[in-house]
N, C-alpha and C positions, 0 to 999 in steps of 0.2 A: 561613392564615398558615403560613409554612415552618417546618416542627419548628426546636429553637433547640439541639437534636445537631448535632454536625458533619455538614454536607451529604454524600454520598457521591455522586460525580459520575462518573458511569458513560456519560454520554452519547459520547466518545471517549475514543481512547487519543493526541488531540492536547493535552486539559486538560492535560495534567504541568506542573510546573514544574520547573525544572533545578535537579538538586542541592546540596548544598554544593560537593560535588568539580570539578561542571561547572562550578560560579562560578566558582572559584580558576582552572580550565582557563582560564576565557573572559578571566577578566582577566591571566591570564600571557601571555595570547599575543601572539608577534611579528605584527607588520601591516606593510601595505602597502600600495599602490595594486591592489586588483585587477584594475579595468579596464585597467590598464596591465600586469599581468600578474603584479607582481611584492609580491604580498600572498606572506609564505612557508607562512602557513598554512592557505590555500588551497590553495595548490599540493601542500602537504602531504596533505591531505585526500584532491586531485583523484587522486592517482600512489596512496595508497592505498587506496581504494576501489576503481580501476582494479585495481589489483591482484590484491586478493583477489577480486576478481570475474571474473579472467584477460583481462580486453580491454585494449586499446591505451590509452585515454585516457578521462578523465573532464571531467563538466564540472558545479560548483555553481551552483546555482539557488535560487532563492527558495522555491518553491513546487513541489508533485508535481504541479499543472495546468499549469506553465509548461515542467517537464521531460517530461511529456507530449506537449505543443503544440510544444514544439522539437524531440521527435522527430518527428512528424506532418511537420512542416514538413520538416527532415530528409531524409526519408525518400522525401517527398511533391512533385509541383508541383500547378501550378492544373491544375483541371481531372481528377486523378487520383483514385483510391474506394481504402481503408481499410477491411476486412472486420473486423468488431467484435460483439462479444456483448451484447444489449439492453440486457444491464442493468449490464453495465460503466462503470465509472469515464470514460474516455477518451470514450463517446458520451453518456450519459445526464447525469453530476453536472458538467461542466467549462462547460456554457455555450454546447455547439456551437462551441468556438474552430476546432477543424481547419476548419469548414465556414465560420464567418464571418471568420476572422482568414488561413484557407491556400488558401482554394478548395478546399479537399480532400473529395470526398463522401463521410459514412459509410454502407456498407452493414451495416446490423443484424442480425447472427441470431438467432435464440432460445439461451437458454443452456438449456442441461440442466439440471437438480434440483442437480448435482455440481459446475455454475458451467463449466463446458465446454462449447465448442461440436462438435457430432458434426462428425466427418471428412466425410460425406458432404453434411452443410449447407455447410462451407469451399467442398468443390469443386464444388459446387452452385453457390456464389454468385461464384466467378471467370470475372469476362466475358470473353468472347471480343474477340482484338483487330478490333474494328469501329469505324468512325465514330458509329456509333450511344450505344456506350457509355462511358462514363466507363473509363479507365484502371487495373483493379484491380492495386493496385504493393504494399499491406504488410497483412501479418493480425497485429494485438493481440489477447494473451493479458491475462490479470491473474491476479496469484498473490502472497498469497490471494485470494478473492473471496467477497464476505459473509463472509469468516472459516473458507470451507472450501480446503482445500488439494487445488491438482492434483497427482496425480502426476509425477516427470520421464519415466514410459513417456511418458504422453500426451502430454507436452510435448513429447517427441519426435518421438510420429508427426503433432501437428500443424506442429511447425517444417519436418519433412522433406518434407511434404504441400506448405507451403507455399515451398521452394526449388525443389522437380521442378517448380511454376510459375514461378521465375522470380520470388518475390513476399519482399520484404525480411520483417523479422518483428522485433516494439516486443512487449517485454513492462514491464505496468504493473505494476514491483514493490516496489510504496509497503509492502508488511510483506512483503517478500521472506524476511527473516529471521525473519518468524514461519514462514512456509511451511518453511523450510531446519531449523528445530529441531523443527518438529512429524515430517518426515521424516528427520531423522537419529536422532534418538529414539525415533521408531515413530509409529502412529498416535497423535495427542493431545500430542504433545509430549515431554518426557523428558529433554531435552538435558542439563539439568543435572544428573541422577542421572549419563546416562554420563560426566560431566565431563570434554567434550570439546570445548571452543566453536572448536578445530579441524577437527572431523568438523561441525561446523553451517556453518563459512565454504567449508569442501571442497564442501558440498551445493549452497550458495548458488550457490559457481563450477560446478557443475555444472548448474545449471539457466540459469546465465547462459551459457553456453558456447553452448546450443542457439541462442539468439537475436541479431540484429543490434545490436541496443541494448536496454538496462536503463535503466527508471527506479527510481532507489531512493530512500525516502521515511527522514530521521533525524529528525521530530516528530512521529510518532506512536508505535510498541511505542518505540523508542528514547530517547526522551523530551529528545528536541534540541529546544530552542525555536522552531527556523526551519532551514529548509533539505532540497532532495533533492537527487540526483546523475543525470547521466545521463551511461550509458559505453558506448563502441562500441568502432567503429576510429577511425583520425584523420582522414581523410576526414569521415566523419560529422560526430564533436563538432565540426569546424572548418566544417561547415555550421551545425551547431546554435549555437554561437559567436555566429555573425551573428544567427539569426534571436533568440534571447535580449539581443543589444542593441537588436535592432527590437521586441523587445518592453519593453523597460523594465528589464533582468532582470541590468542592471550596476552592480554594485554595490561602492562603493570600499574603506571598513577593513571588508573583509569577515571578515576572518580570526575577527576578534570572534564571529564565528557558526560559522564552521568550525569553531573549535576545540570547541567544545560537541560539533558529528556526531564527531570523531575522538577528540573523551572516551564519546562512545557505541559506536561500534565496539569500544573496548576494554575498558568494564564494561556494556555492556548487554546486553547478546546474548544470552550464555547461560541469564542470567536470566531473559528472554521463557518459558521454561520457565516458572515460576515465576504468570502471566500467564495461562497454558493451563489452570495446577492450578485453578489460581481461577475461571476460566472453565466448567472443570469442576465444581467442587464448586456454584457457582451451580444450574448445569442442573439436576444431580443434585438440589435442595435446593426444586425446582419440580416435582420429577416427582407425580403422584399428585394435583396440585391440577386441580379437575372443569375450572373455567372458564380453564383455561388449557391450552396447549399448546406447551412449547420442545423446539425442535429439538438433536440433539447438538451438544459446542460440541467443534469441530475445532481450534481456537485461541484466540483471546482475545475471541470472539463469542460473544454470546445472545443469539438472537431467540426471540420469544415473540409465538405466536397466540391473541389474547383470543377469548372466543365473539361472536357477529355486535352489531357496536353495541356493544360495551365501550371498544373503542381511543381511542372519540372525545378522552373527558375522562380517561384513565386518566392521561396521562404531567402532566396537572393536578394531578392529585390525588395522583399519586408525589410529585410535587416537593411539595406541602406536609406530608406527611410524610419530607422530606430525602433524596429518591432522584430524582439528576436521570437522566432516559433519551430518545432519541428515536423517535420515533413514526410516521414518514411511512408506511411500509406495513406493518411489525410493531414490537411493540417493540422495540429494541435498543440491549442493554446491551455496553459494551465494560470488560474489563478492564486494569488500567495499574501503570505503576512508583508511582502514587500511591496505591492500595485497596490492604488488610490485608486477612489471611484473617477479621480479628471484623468488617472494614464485611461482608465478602463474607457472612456470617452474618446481618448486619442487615440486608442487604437481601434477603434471602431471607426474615429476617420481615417485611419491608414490603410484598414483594409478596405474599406468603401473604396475609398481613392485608388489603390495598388489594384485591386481584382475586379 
């Protein structure tokens, strides 16, 4: 039976619920017809988040797999390959959409320990133009990945790597803004001691600058109940455009839900700092226990490797003592605008205790 404590639900940082303020936001807001274009707080949204991310145009979406797959598509035609990291979002967790919904093939590479794929694997796996192979046209990044953050060197030299081919470049940046305060802050975060949530949105636009299109995710650190973005040039979004009504992905008093992403942009951000501490203190509050072993937590991530044949029934046996977590290949815990630093305490005694 699940302890009869308040649950501590750790298993994403998409559980939130939106705050008092995000209410009042969502039900003040002007509407409109979005499919018709003319929702205003949508469009509100779309021109700011374009903004602070320095590209031409945005476009709202339902979901971070759908602002993915309309990049793909985008980007992509039938017939053409997408150079991706194994165990990235965009080929692994999305359902093969590029491939069964674009014709688009992915070619997978191994990700590094650091969630990066090596320069010399990218240029490794860019096919020659032959009849033989499939058309390689765009290389996705993701940042963060598992919760660790790329640097903007690397993002550099793999975006420049992948323009001297010729090859468009999607980055999948559903906690972009975690990446943007853990880097403007320093390693691990910080942002909000240097209280600057203008040096976090300057990073953000710096790392989007490298790339053709951003996906940005506002229900997970952000704690929007629904919705991402995706921004390029206008060429682009006016492709993604279509393929987003070929997919289902039009939706009419949207405003309703934009307004919630742009009550986040403007009180969440910084705070994600705050997400990392916690993140931190978790890790830390695990070290020195035999049958276990977690990794540093770069952002709002812990993962944790049980010893061989623990994992099976552990995330069981969490949850009945009121720590929800998931479990597919290590544990992990995420932290959110919903956990206090005393849950972040208690569950540090439950896994002590449990494992």
């Amino acid at each position: 039976m699940m302890s009869t404590a308040k649950t501590i639900d750790l298993r994403s940082d998409t559980v939130t619920q939106p705050t008092p303020a995000m209410r009042d936001a969502m039900m003040a807001a002007p509407l409109g017809d979005d499919v018709f274009g003319d929702d205003p707080t949508v469009n509100a949204l779309q021109q700011r988040i374009a903004s602070l991310l320095g590209k031409e145009a945005a476009l709202f979406m339902p979901s971070g797999t759908q602002s993915n797959l309309a990049a793909l598509m985008a980007h992509c035609q039938r017939g053409d390959e997408y150079l991706v990291g194994q165990g990235a979002h965009t080929y692994r967790y999305e359902a093969g959409g590029g491939a069964v919904l674009g014709s688009i093939q992915p070619q997978p590479i191994t990700n590094q320990p650091d969630g990066s794929l090596a320069l010399a694997d990218i240029e490794a796996a860019i096919k020659p133009d032959d009849a033989h192979f499939a058309r390689t046209r765009l290389l996705c990044l993701e940042n963060t990945f598992g919760g660790q953050v790329l640097s903007v060197a690397y993002l550099r030299q793999a975006t420049d790597l992948a323009h001297r081919h010729g090859l468009g470049t999607h980055l999948d940046g559903a906690r972009l803004f975690n990446a943007a305060v853990a880097l403007a802050g320093g390693a691990g975060g910080g942002a909000a001691d240097a209280g600057a949530a203008d040096a976090v949105f300057a990073m953000a636009r710096e790392m989007a600058q490298l790339f053709d299109s951003v996906s940005v995710c506002f229900s997970k650190g952000l704690g929007a109940p629904v919705g991402s973005a995706l921004v390029g040039s206008r060429e682009l979004i006016a492709r993604a455009h279509r393929v987003r009504k070929m997919l289902g992905g039009g939706m009419r008093q949207a405003g309703v839900l934009a307004a919630a992403a742009l009550h986040a942009l403007e009180h969440h951000v910084d705070r994600l700092a705050d997400d990392h501490a916690h993140a931190r203190r978790l890790a830390d509050g695990l070290r020195g226990v035999a049958a276990i072993a977690s990794a540093p937590a770069h952002t709002n991530m812990v993962f944790v490797d049980l010893a061989p044949g623990a994992r099976a029934d552990a995330v069981a046996r969490l949850r009945e003592r009121g720590l929800l977590c998931t479990g597919l290949y290590k544990l992990r815990l995420v932290t959110h605008l919903d956990v206090s630093r005393d849950q972040i305490d208690r569950a540090v005694q439950i896994l002590r205790d449990t494992l």
